[in-house]
ZADO-1210 file (C-alpha; in nm, 4 decimals, padded with zeros to 6 digits):
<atoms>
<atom x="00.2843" y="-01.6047" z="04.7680" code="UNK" pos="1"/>
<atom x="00.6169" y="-01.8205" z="04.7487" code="UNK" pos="2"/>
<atom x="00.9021" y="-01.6401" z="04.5966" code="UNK" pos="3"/>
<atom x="00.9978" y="-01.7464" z="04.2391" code="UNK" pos="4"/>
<atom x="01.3691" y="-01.8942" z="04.1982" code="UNK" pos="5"/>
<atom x="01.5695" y="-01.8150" z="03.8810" code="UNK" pos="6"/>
<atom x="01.7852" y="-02.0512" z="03.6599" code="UNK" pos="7"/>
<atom x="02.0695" y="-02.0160" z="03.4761" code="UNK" pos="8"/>
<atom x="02.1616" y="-02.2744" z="03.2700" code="UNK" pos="9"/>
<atom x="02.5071" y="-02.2189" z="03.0625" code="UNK" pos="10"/>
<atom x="02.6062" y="-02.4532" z="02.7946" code="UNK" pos="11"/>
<atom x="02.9352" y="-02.5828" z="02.7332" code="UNK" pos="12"/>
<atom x="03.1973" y="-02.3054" z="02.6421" code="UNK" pos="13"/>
<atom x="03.2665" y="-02.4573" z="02.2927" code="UNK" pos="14"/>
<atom x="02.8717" y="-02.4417" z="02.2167" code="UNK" pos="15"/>
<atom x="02.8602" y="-02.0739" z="02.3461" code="UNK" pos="16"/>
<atom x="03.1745" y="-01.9860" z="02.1254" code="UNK" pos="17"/>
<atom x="03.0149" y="-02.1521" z="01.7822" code="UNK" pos="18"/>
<atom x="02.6670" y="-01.9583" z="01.8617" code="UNK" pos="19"/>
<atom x="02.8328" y="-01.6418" z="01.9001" code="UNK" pos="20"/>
<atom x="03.0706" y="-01.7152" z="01.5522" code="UNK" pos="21"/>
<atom x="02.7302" y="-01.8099" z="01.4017" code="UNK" pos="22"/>
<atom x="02.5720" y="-01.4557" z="01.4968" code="UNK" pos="23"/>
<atom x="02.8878" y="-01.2493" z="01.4490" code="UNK" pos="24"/>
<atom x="03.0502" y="-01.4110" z="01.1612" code="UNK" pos="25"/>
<atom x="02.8727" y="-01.7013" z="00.9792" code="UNK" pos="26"/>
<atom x="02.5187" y="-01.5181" z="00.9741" code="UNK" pos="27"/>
<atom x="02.5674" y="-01.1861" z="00.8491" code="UNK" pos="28"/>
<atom x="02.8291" y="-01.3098" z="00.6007" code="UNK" pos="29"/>
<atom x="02.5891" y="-01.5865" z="00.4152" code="UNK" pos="30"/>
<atom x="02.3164" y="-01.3610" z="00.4845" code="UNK" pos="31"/>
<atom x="02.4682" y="-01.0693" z="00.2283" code="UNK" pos="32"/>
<atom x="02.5533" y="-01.3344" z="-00.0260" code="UNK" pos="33"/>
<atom x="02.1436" y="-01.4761" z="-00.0206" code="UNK" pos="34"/>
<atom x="01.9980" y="-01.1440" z="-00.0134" code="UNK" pos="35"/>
<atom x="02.2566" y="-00.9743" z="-00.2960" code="UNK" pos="36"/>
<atom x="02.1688" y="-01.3534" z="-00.5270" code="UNK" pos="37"/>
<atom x="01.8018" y="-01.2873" z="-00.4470" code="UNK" pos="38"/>
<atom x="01.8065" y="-00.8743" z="-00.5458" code="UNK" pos="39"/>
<atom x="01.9973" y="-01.0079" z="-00.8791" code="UNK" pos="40"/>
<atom x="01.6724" y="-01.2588" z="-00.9369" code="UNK" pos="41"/>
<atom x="01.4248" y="-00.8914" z="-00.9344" code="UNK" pos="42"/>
<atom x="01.6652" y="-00.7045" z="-01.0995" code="UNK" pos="43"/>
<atom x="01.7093" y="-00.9783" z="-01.3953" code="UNK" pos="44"/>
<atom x="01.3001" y="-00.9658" z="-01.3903" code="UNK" pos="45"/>
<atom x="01.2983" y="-00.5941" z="-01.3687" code="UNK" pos="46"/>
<atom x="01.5249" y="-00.5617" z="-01.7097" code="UNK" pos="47"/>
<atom x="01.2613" y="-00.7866" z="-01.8561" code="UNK" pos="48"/>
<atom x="00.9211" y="-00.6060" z="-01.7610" code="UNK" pos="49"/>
<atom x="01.0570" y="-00.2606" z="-01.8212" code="UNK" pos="50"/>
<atom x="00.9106" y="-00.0621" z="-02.1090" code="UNK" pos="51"/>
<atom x="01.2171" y="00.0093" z="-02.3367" code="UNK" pos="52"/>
<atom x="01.2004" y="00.4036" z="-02.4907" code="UNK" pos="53"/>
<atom x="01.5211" y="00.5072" z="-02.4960" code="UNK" pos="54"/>
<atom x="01.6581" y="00.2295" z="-02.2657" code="UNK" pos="55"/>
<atom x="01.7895" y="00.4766" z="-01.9871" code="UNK" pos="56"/>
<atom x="01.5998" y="00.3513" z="-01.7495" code="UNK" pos="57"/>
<atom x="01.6149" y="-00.0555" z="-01.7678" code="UNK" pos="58"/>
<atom x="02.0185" y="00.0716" z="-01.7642" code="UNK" pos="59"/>
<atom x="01.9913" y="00.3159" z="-01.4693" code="UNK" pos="60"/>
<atom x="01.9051" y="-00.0010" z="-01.2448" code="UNK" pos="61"/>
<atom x="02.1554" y="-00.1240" z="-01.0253" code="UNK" pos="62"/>
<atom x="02.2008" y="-00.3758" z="-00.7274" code="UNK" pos="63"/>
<atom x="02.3071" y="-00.2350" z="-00.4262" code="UNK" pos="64"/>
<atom x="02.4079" y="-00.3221" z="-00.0602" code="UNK" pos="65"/>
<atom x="02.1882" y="-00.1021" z="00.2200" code="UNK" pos="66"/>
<atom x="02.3764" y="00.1030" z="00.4100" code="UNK" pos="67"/>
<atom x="02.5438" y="-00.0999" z="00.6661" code="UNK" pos="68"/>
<atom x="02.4384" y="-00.0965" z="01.0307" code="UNK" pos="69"/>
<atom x="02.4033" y="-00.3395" z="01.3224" code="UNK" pos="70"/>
<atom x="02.0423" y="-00.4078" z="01.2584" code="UNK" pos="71"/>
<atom x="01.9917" y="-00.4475" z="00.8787" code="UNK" pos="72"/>
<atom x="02.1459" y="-00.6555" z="00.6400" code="UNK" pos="73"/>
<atom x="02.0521" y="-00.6605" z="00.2703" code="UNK" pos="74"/>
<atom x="02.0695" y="-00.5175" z="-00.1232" code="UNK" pos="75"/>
<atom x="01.8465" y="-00.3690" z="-00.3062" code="UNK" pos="76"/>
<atom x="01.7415" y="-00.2709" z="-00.6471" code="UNK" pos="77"/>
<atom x="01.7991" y="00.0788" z="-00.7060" code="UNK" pos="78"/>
<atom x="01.8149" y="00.3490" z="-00.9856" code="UNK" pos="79"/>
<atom x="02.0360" y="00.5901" z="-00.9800" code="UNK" pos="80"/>
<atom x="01.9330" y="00.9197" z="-01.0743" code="UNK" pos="81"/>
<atom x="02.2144" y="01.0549" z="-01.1965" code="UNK" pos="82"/>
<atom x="02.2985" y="00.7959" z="-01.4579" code="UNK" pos="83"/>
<atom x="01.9127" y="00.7444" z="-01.5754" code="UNK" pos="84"/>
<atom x="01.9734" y="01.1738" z="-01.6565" code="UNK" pos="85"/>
<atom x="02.2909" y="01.0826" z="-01.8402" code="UNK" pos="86"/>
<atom x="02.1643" y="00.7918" z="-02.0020" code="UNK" pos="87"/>
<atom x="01.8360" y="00.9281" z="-02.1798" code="UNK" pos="88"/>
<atom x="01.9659" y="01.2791" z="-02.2453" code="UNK" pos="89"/>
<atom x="02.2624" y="01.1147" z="-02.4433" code="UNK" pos="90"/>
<atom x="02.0274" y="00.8867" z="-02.6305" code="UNK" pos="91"/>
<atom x="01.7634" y="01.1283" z="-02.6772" code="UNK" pos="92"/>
<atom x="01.9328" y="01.4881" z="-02.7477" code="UNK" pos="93"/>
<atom x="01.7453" y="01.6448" z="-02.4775" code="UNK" pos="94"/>
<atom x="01.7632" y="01.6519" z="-02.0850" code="UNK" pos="95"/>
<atom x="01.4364" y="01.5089" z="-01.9630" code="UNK" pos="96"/>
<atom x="01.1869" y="01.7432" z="-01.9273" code="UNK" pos="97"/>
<atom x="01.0884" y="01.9618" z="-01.6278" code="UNK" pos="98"/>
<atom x="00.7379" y="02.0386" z="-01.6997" code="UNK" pos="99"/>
<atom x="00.3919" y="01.7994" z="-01.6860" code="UNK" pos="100"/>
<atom x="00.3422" y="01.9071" z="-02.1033" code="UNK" pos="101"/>
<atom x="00.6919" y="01.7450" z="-02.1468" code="UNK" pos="102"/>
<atom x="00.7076" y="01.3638" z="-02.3538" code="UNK" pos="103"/>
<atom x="00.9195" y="01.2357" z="-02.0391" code="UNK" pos="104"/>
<atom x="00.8512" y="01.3266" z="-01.7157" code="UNK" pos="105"/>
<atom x="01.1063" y="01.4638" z="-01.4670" code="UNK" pos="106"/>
<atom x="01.0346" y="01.2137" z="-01.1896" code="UNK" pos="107"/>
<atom x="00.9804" y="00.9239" z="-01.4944" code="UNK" pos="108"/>
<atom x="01.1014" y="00.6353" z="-01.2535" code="UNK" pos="109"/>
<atom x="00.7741" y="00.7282" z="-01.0138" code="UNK" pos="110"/>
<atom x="00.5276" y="00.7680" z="-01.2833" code="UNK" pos="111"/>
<atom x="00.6382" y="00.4662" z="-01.4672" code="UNK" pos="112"/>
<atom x="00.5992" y="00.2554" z="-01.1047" code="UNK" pos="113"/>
<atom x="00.2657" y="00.4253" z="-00.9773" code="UNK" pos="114"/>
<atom x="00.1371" y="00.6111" z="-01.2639" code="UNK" pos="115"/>
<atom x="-00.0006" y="00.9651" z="-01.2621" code="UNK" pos="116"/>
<atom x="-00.3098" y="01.1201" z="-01.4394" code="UNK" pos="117"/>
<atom x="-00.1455" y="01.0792" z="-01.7770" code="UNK" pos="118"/>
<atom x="-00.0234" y="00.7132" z="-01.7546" code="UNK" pos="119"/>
<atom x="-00.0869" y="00.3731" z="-01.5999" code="UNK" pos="120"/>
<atom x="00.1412" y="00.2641" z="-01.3646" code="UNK" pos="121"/>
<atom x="00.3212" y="-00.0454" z="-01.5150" code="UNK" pos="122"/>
<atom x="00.5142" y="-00.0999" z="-01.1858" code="UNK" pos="123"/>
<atom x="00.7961" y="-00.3057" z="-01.3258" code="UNK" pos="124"/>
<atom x="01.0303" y="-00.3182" z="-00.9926" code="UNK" pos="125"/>
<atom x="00.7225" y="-00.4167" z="-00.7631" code="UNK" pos="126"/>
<atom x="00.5645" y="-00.7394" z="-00.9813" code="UNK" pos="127"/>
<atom x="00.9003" y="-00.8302" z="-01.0576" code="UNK" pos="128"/>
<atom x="00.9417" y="-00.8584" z="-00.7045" code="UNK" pos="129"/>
<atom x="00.5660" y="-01.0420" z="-00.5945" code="UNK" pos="130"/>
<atom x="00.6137" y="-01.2159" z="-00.9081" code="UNK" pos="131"/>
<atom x="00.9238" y="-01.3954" z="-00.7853" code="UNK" pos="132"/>
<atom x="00.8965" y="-01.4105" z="-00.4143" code="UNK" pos="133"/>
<atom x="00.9023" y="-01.7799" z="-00.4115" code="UNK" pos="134"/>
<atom x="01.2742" y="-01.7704" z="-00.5428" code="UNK" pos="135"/>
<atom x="01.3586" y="-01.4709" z="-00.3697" code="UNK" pos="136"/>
<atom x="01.2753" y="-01.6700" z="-00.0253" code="UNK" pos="137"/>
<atom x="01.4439" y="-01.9769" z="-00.1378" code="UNK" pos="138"/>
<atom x="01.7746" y="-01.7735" z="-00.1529" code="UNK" pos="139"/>
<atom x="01.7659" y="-01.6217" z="00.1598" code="UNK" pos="140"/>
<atom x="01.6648" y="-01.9343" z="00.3612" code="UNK" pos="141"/>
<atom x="01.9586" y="-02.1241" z="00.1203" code="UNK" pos="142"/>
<atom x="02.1720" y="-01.8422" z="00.3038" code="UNK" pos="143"/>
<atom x="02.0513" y="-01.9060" z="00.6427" code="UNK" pos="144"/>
<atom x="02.1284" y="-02.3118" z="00.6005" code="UNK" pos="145"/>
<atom x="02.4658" y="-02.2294" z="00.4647" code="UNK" pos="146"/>
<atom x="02.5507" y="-01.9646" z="00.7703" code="UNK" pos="147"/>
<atom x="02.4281" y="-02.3256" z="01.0076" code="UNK" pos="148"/>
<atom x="02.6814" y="-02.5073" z="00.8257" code="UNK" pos="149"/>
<atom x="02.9315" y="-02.2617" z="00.7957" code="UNK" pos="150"/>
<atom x="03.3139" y="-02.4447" z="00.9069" code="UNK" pos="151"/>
<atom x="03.3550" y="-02.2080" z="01.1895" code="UNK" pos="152"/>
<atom x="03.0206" y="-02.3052" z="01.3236" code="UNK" pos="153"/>
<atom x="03.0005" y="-02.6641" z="01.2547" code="UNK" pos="154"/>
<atom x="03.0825" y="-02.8882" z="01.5724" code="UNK" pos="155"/>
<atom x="03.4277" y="-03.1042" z="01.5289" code="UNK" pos="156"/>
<atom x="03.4200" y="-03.4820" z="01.5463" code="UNK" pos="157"/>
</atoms>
């Protein structure tokens, strides 16, 4: 059995220098801005589809960034907890209730998504989002295409 040779093959150092600006600077950076235009798209949709009670919880919903790490890049749409609780009990009078006999449920952001034995699910975060995948992929590849023709990556003439 004949021995297999290895090859390296190096590019020229200002090629090597504009990929790694691309993956360490260009990249990440366009990436945020696609992903935080596309979670504005679902959470424009979201404030739509959501039934409106007391209005807490279309309010309560925020865009976010994901924690930052070395892997993931992103934002979401969130609600946060704390505000929906503030919200409805200062537009209803009453904290929201605690028990399963109560009008609003304690966890009302679950049971309005995926229902319970009392209610349909209307899931107003998840069609928003199926509903407008098209647009939300559109943004993040318009990201990607700016990050390839970002001015630290693009080649000098």
């Amino acid at each position: 059995m004949a021995a297999s040779k290895g090859y390296e093959i190096l590019g020229v150092q200002e090629i090597d220098g504009r990929l790694e600006t691309f993956v360490r600077v260009a990249l990440p950076a366009e990436c945020r801005i696609g992903t935080r235009a596309a979670a504005k798209i679902v959470h424009e949709e979201f404030k739509v589809r959501v039934a409106v009670k007391s209005g807490a919880f279309r309010d309560a919903s925020a865009v976010r960034a994901i924690k930052r790490s070395r892997k993931k890049i992103g934002h979401k749409v969130t609600i946060i907890r704390e505000r929906l609780f503030r919200l409805y009990t200062a537009r209803t009078g009453k904290p929201p209730g605690k028990r399963k006999v109560d009008d609003e449920p304690m966890f009302y952001v679950i049971v309005n998504e995926f229902g319970d034995e009392k209610h349909e699910p209307e899931s107003p975060l998840r069609s928003s989002l199926y509903d407008n995948e098209r647009a939300v992929k559109v943004e993040c590849s318009q990201a990607i295409l700016r990050a390839i023709n970002h001015p630290k990556v693009k080649a000098k003439k």
